[in-house]
CHARMM internal coordinates of N, CA and C (Angstrom, degrees):
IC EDIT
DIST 1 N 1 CA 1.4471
DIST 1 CA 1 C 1.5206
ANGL 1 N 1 CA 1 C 109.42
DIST 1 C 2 N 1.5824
ANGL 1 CA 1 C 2 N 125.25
DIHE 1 N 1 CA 1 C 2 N 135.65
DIST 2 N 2 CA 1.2009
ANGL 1 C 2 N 2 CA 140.09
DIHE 1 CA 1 C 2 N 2 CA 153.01
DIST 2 CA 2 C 1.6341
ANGL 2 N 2 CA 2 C 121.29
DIHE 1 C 2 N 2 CA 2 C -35.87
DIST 2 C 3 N 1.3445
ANGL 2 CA 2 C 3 N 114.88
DIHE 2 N 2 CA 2 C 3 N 120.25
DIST 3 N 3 CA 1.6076
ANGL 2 C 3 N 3 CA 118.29
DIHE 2 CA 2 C 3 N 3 CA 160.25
DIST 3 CA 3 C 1.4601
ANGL 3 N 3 CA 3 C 111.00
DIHE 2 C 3 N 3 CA 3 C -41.01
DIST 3 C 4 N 1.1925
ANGL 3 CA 3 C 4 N 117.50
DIHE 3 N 3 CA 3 C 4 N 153.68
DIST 4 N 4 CA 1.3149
ANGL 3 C 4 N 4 CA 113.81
DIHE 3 CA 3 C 4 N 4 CA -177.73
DIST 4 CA 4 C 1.1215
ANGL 4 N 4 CA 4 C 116.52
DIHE 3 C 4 N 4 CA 4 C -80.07
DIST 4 C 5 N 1.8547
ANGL 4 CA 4 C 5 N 115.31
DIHE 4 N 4 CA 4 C 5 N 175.13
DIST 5 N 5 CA 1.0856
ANGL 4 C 5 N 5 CA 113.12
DIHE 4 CA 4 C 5 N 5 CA -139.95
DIST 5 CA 5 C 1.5016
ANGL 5 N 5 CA 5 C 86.37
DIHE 4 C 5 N 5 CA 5 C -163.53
DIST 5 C 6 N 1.8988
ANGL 5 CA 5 C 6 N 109.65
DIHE 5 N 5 CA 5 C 6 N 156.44
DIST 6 N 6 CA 1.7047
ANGL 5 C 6 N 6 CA 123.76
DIHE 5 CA 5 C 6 N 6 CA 174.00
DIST 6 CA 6 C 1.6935
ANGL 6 N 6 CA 6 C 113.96
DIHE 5 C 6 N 6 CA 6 C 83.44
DIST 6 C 7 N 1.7672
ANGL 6 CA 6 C 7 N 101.94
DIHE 6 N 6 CA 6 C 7 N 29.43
DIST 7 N 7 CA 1.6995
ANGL 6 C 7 N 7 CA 107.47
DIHE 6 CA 6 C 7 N 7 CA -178.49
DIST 7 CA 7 C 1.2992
ANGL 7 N 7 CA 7 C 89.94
DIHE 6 C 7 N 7 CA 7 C -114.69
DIST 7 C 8 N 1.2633
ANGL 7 CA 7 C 8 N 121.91
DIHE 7 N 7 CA 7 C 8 N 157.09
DIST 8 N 8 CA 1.5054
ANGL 7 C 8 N 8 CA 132.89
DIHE 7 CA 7 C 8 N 8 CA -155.77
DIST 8 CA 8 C 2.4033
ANGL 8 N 8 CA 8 C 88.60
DIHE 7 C 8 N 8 CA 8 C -162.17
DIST 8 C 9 N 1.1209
ANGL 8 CA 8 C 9 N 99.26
DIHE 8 N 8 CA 8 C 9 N 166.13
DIST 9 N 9 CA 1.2426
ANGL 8 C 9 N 9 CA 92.52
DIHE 8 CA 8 C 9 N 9 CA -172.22
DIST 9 CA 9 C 2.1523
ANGL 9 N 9 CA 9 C 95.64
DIHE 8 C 9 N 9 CA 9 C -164.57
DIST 9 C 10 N 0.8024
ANGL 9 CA 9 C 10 N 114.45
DIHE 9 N 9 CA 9 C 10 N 147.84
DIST 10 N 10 CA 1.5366
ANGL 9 C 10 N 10 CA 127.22
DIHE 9 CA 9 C 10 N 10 CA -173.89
DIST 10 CA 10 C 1.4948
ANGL 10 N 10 CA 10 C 111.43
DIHE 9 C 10 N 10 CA 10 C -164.57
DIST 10 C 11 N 1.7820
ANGL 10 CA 10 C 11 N 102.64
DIHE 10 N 10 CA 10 C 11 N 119.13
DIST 11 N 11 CA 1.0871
ANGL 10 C 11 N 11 CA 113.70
DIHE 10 CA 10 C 11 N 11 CA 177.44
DIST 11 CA 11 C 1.4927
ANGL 11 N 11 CA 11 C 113.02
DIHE 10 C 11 N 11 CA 11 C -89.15
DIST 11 C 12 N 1.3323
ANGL 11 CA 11 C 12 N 115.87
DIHE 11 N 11 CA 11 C 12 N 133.38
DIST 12 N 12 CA 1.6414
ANGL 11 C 12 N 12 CA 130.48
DIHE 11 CA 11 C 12 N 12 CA 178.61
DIST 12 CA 12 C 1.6001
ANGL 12 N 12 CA 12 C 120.47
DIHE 11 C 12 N 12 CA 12 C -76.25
DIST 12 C 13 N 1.1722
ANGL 12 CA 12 C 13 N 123.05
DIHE 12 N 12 CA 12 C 13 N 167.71
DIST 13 N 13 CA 1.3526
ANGL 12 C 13 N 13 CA 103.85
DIHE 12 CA 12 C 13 N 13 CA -167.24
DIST 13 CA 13 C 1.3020
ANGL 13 N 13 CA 13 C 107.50
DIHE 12 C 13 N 13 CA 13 C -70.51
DIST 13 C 14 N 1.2980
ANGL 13 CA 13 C 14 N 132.51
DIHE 13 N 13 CA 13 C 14 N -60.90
DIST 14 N 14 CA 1.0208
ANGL 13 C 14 N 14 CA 176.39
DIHE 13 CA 13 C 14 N 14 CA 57.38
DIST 14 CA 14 C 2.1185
ANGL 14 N 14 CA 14 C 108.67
DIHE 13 C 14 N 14 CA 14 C 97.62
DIST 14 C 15 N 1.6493
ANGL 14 CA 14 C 15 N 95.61
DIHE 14 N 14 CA 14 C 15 N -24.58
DIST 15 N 15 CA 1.0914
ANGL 14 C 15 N 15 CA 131.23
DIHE 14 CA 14 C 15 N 15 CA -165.67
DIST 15 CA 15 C 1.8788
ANGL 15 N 15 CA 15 C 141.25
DIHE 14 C 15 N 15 CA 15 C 63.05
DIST 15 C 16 N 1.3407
ANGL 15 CA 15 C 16 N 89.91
DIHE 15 N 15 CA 15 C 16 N 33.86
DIST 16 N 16 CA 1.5668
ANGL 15 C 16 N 16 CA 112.87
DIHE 15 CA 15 C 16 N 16 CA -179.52
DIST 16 CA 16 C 1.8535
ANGL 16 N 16 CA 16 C 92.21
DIHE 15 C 16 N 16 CA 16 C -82.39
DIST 16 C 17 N 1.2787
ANGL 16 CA 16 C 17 N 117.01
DIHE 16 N 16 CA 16 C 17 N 155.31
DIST 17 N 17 CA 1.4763
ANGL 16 C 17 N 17 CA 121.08
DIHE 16 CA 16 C 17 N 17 CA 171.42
DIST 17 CA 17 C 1.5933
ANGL 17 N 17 CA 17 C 81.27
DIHE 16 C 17 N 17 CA 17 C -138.39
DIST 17 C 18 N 1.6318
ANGL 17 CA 17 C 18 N 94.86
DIHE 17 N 17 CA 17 C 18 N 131.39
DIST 18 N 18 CA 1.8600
ANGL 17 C 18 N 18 CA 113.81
DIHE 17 CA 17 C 18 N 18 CA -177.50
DIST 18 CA 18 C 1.4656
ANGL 18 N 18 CA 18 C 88.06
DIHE 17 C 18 N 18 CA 18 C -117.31
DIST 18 C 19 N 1.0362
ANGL 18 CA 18 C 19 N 104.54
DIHE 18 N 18 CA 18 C 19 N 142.13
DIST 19 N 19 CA 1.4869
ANGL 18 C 19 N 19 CA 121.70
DIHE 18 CA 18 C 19 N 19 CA -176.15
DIST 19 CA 19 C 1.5225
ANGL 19 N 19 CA 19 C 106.81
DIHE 18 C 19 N 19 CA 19 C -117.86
DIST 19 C 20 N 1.7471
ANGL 19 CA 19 C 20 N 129.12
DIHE 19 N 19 CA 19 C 20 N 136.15
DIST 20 N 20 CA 1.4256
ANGL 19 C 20 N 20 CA 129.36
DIHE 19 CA 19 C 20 N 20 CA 170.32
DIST 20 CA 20 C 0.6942
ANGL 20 N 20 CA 20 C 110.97
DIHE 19 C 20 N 20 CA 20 C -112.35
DIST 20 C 21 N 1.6041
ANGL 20 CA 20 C 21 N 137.08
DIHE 20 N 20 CA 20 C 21 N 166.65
DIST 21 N 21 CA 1.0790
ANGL 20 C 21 N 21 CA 142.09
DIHE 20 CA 20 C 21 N 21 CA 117.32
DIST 21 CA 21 C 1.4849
ANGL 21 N 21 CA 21 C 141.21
DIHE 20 C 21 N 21 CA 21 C -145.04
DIST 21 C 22 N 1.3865
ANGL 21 CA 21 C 22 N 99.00
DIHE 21 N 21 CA 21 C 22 N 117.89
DIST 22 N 22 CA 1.5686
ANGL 21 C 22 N 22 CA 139.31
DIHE 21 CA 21 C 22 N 22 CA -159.85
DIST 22 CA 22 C 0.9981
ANGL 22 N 22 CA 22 C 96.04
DIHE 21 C 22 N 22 CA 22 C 70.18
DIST 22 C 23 N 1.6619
ANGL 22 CA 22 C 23 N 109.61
DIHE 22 N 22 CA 22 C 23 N 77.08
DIST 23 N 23 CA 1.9170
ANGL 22 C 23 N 23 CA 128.78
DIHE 22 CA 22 C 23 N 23 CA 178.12
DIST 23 CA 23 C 0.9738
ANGL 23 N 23 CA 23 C 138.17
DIHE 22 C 23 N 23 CA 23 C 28.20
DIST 23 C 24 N 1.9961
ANGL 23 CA 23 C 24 N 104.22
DIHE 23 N 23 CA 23 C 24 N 32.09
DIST 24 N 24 CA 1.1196
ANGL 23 C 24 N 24 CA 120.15
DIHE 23 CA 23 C 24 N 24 CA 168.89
DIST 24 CA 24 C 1.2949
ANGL 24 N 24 CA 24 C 127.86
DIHE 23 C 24 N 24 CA 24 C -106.53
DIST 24 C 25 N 1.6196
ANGL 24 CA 24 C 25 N 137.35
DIHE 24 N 24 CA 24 C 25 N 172.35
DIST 25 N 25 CA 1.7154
ANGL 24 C 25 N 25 CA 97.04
DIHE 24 CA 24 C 25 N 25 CA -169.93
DIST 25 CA 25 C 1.4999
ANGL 25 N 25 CA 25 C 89.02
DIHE 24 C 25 N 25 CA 25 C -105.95
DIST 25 C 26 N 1.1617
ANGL 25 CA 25 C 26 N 110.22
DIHE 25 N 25 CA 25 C 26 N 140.42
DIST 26 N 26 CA 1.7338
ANGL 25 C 26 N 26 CA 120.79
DIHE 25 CA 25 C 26 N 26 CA 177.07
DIST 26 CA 26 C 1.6391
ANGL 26 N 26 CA 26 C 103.76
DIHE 25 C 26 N 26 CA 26 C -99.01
DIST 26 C 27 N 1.3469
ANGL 26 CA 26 C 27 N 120.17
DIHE 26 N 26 CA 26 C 27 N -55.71
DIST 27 N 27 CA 1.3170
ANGL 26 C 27 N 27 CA 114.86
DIHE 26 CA 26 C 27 N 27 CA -171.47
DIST 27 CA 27 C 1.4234
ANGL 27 N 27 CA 27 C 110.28
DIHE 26 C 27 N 27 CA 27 C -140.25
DIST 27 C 28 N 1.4554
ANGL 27 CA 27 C 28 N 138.43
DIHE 27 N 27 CA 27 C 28 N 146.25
DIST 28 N 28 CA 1.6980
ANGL 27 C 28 N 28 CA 171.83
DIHE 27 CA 27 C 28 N 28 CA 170.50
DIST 28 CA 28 C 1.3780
ANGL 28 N 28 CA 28 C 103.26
DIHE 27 C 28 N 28 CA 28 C -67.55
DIST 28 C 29 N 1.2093
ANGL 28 CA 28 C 29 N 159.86
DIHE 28 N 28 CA 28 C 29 N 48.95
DIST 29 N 29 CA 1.2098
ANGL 28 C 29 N 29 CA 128.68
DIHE 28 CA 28 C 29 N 29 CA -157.78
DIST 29 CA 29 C 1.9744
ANGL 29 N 29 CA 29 C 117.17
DIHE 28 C 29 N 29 CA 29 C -99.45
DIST 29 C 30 N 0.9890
ANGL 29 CA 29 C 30 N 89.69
DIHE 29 N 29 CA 29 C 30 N 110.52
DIST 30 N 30 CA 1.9736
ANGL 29 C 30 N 30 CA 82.80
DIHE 29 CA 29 C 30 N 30 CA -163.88
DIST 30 CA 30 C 1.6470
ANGL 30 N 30 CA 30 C 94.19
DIHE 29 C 30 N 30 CA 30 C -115.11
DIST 30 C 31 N 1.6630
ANGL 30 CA 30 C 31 N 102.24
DIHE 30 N 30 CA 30 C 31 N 165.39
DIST 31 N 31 CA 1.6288
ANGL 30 C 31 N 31 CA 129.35
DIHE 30 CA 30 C 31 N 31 CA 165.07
DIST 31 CA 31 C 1.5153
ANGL 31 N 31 CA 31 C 104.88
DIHE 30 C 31 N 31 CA 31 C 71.81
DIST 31 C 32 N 1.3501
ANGL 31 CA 31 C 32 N 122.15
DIHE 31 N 31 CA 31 C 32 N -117.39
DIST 32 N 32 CA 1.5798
ANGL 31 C 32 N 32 CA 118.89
DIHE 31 CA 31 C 32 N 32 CA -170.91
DIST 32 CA 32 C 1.7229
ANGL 32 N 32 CA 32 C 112.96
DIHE 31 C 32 N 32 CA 32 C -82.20
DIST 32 C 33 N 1.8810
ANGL 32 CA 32 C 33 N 106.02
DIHE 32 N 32 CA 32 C 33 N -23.96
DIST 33 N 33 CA 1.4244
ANGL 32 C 33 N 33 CA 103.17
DIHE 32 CA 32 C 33 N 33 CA 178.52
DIST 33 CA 33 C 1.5971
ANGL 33 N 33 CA 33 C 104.54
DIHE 32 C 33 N 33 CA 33 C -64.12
DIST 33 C 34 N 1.1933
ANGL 33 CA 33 C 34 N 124.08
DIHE 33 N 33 CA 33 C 34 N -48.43
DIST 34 N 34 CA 1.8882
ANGL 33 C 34 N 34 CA 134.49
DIHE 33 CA 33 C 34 N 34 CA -159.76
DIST 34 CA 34 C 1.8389
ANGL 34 N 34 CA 34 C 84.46
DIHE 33 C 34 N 34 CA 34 C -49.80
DIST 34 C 35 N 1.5754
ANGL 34 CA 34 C 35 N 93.23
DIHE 34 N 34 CA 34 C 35 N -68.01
DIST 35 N 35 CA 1.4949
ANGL 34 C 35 N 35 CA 96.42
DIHE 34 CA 34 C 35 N 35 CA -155.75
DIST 35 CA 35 C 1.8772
ANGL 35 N 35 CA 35 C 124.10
DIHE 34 C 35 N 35 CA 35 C -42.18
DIST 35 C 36 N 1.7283
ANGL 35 CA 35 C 36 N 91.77
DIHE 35 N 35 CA 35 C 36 N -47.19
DIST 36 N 36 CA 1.5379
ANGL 35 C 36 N 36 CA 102.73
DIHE 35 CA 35 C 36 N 36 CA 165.34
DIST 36 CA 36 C 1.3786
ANGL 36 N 36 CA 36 C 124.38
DIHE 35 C 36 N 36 CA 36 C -47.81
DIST 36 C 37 N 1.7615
ANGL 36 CA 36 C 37 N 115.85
DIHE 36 N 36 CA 36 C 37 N -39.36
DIST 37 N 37 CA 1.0020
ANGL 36 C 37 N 37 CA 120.00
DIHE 36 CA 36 C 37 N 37 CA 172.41
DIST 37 CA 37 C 1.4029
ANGL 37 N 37 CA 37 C 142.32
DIHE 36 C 37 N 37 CA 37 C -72.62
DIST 37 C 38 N 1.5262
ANGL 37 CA 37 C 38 N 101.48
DIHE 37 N 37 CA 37 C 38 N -23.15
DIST 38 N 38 CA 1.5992
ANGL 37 C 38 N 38 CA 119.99
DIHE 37 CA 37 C 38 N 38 CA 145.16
DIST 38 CA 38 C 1.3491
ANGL 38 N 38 CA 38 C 120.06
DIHE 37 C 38 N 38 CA 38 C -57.57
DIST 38 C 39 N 1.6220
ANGL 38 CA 38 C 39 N 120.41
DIHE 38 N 38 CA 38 C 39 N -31.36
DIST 39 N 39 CA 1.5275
ANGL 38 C 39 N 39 CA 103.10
DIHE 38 CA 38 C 39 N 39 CA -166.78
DIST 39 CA 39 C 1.7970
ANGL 39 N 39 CA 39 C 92.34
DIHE 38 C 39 N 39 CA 39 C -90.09
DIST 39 C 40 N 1.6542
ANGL 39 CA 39 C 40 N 109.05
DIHE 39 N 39 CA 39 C 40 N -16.96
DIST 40 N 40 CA 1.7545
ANGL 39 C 40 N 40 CA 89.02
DIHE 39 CA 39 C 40 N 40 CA 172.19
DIST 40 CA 40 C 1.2779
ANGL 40 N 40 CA 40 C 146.62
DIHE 39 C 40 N 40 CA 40 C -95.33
DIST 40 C 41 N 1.2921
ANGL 40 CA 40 C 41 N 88.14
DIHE 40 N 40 CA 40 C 41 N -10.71
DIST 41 N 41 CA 1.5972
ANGL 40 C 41 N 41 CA 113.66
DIHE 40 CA 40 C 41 N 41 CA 164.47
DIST 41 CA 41 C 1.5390
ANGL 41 N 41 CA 41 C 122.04
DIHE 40 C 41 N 41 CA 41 C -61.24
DIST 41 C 42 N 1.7505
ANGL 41 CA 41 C 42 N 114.17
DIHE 41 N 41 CA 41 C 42 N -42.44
DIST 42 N 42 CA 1.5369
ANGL 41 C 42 N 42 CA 116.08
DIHE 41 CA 41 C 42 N 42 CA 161.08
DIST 42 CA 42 C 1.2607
ANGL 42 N 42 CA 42 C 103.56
DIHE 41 C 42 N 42 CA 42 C -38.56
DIST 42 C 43 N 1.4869
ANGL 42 CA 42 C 43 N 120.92
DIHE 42 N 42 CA 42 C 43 N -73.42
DIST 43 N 43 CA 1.1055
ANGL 42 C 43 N 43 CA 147.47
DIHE 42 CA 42 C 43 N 43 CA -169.23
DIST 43 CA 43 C 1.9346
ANGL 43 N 43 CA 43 C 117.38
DIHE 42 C 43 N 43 CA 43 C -6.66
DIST 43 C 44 N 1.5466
ANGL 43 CA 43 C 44 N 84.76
DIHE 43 N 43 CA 43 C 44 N -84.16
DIST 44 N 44 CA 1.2102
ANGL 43 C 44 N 44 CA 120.09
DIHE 43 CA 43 C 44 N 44 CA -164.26
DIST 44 CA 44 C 1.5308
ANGL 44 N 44 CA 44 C 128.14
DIHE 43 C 44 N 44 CA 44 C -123.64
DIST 44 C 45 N 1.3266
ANGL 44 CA 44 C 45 N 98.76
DIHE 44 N 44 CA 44 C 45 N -150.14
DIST 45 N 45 CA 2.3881
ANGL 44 C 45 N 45 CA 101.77
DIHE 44 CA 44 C 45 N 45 CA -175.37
DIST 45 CA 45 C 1.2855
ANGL 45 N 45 CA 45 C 98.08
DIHE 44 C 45 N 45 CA 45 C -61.72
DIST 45 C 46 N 1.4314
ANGL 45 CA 45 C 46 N 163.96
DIHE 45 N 45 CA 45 C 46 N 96.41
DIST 46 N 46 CA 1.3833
ANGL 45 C 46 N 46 CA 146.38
DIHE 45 CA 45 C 46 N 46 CA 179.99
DIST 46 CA 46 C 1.5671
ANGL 46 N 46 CA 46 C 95.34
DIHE 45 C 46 N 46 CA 46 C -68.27
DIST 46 C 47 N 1.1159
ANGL 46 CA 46 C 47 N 129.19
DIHE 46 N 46 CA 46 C 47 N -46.71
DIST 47 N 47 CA 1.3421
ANGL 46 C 47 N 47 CA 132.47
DIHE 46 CA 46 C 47 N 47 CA 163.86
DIST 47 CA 47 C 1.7200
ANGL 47 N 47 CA 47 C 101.82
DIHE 46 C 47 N 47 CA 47 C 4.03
DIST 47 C 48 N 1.4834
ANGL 47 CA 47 C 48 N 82.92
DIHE 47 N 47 CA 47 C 48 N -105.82
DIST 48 N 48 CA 1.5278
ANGL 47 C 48 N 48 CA 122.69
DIHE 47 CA 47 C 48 N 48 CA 166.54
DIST 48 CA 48 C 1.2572
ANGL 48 N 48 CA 48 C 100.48
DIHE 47 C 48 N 48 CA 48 C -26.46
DIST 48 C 49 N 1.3135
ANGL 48 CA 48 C 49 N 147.66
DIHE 48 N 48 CA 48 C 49 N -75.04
DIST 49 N 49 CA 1.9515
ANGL 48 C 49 N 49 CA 137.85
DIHE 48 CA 48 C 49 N 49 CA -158.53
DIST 49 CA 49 C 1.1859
ANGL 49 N 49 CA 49 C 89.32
DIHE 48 C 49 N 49 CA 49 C -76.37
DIST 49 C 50 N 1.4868
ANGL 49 CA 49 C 50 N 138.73
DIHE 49 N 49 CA 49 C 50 N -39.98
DIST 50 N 50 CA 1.9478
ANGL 49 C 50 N 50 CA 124.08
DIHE 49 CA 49 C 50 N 50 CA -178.71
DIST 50 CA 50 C 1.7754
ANGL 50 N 50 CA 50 C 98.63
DIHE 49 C 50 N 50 CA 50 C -45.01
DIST 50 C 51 N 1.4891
ANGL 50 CA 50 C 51 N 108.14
DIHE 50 N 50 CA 50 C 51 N -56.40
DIST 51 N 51 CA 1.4763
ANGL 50 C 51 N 51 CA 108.20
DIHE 50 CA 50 C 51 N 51 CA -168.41
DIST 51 CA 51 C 1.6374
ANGL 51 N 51 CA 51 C 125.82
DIHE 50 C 51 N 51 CA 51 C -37.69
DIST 51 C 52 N 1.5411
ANGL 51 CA 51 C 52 N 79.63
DIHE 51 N 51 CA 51 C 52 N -77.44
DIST 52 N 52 CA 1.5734
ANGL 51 C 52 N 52 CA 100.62
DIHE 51 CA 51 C 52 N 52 CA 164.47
DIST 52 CA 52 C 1.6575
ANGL 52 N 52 CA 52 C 120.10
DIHE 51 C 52 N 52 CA 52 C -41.99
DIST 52 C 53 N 1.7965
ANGL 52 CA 52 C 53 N 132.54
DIHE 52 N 52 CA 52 C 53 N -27.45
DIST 53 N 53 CA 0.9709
ANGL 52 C 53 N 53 CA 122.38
DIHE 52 CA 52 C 53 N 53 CA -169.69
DIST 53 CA 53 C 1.7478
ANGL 53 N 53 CA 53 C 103.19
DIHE 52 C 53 N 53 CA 53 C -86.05
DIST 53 C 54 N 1.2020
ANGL 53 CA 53 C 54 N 97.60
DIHE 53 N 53 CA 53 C 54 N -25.62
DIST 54 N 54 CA 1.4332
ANGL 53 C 54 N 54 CA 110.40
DIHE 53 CA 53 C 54 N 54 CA -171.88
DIST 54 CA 54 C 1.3982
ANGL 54 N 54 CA 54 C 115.37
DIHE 53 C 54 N 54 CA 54 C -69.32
DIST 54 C 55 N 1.1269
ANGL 54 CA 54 C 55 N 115.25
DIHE 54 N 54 CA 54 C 55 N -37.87
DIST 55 N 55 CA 1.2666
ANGL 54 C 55 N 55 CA 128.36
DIHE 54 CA 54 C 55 N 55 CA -143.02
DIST 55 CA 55 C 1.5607
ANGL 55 N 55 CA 55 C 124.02
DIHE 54 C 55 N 55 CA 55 C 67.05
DIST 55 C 56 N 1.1182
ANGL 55 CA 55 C 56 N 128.95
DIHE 55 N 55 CA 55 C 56 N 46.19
DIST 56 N 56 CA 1.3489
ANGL 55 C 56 N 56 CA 144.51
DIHE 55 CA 55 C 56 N 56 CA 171.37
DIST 56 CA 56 C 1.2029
ANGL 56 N 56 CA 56 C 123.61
DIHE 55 C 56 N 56 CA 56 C -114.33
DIST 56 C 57 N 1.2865
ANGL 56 CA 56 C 57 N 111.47
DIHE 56 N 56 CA 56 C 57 N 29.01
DIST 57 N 57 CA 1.5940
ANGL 56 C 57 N 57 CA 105.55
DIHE 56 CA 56 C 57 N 57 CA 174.37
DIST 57 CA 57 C 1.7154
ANGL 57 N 57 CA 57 C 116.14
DIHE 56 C 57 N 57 CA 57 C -130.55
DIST 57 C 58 N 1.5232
ANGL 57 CA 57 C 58 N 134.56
DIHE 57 N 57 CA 57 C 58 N 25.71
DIST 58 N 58 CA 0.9737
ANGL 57 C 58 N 58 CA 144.20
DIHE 57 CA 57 C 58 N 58 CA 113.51
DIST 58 CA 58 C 1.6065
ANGL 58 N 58 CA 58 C 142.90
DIHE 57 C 58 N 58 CA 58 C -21.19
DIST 58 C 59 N 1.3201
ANGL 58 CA 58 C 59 N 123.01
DIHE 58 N 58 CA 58 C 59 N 69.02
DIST 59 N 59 CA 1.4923
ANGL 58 C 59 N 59 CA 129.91
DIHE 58 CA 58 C 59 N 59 CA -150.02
DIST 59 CA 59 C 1.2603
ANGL 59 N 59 CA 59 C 121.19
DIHE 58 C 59 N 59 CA 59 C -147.81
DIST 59 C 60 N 1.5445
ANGL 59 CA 59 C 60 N 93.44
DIHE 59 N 59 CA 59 C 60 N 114.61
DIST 60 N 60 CA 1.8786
ANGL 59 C 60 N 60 CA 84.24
DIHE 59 CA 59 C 60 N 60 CA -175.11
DIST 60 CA 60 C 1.4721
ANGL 60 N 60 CA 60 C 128.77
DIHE 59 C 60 N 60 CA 60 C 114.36
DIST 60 C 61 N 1.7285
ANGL 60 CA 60 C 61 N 103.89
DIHE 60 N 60 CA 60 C 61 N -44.94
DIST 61 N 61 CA 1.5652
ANGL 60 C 61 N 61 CA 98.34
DIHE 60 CA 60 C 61 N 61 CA -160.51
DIST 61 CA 61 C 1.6883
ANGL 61 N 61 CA 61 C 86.92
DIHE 60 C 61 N 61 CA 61 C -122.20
DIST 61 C 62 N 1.4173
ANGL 61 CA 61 C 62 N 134.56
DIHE 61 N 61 CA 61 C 62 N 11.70
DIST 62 N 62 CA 1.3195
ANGL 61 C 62 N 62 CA 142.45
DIHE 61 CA 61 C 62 N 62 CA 170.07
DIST 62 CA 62 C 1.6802
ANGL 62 N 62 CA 62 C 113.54
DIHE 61 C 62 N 62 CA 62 C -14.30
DIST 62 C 63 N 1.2248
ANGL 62 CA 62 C 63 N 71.26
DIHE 62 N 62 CA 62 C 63 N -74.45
DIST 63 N 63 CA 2.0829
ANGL 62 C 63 N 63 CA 109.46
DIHE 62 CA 62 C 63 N 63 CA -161.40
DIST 63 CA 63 C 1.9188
ANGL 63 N 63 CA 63 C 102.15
DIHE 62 C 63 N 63 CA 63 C -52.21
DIST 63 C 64 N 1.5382
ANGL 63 CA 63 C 64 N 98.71
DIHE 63 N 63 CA 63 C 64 N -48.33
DIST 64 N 64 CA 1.4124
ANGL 63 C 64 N 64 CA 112.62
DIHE 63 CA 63 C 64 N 64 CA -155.85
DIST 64 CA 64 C 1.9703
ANGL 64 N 64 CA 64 C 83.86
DIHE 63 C 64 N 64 CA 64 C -83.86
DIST 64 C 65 N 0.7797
ANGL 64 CA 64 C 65 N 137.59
DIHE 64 N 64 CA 64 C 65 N -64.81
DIST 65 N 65 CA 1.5600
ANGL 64 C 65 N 65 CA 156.56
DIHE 64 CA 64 C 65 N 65 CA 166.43
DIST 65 CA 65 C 2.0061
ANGL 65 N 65 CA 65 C 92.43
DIHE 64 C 65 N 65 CA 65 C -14.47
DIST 65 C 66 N 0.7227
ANGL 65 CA 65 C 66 N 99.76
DIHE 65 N 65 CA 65 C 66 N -63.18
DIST 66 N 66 CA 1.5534
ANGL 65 C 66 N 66 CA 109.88
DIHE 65 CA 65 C 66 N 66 CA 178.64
DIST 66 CA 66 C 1.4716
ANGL 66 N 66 CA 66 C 120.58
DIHE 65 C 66 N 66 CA 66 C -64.96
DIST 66 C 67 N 1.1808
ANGL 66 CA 66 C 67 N 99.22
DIHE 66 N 66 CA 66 C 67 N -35.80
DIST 67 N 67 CA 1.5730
ANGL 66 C 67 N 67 CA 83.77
DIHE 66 CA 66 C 67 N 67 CA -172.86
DIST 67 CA 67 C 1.4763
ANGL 67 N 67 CA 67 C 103.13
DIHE 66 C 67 N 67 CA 67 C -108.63
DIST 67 C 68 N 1.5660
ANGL 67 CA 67 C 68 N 135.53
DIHE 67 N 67 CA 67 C 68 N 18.22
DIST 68 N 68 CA 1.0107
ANGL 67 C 68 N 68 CA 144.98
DIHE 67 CA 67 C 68 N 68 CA 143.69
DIST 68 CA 68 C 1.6561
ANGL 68 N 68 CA 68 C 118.95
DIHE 67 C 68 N 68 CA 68 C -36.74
DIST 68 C 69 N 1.6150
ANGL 68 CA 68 C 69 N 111.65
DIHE 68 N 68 CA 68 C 69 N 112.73
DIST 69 N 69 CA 1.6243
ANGL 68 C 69 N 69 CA 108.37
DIHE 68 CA 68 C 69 N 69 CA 179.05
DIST 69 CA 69 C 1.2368
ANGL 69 N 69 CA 69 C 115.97
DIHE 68 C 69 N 69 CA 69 C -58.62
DIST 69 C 70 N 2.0622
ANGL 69 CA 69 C 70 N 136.06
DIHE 69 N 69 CA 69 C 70 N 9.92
DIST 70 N 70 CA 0.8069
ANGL 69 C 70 N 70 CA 113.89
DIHE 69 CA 69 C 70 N 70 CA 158.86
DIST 70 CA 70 C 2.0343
ANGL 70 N 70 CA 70 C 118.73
DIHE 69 C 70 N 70 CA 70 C -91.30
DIST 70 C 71 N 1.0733
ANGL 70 CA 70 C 71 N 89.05
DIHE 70 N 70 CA 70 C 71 N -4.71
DIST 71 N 71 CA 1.5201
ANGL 70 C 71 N 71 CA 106.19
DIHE 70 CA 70 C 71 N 71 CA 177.43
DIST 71 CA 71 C 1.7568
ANGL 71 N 71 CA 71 C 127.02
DIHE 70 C 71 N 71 CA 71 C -87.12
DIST 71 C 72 N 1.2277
ANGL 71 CA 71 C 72 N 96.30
DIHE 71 N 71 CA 71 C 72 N -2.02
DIST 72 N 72 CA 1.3392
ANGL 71 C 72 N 72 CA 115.49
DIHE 71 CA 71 C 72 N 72 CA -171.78
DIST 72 CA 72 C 1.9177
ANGL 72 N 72 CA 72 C 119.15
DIHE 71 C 72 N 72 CA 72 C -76.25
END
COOR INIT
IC SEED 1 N 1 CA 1 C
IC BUILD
């Protein structure tokens, strides 16, 4: 399966970075989080760190995850 996908991200003047996905707003990110998130996004998958910041990257293994007897 594909890393996720449909996060988009735009920094404000102001220095807030709003994060979407599928042109919705998922996350606010202002002060030391924005900035960190600018230096990782150069970086690397921005994909991938949108997910993770969001909490949107949970997929797939839900159902089975749950009904595991260690989850019980």
């Amino acid at each position: 399966m594909d890393g996720p996908t449909g996060f988009a991200w735009e920094e404000r003047k102001n220095g807030d970075v709003v994060i979407t996905h599928h042109g919705r707003v998922a996350a606010t990110l202002r002060g030391s989080k924005a900035i960190g998130f600018l230096d990782d996004a150069s970086n690397g998958d921005d994909q991938e760190l949108m997910a993770r910041l969001t909490g949107n990257y949970r997929r797939g293994n839900e159902r089975q995850a749950r009904n595991h007897p260690r989850n019980r």
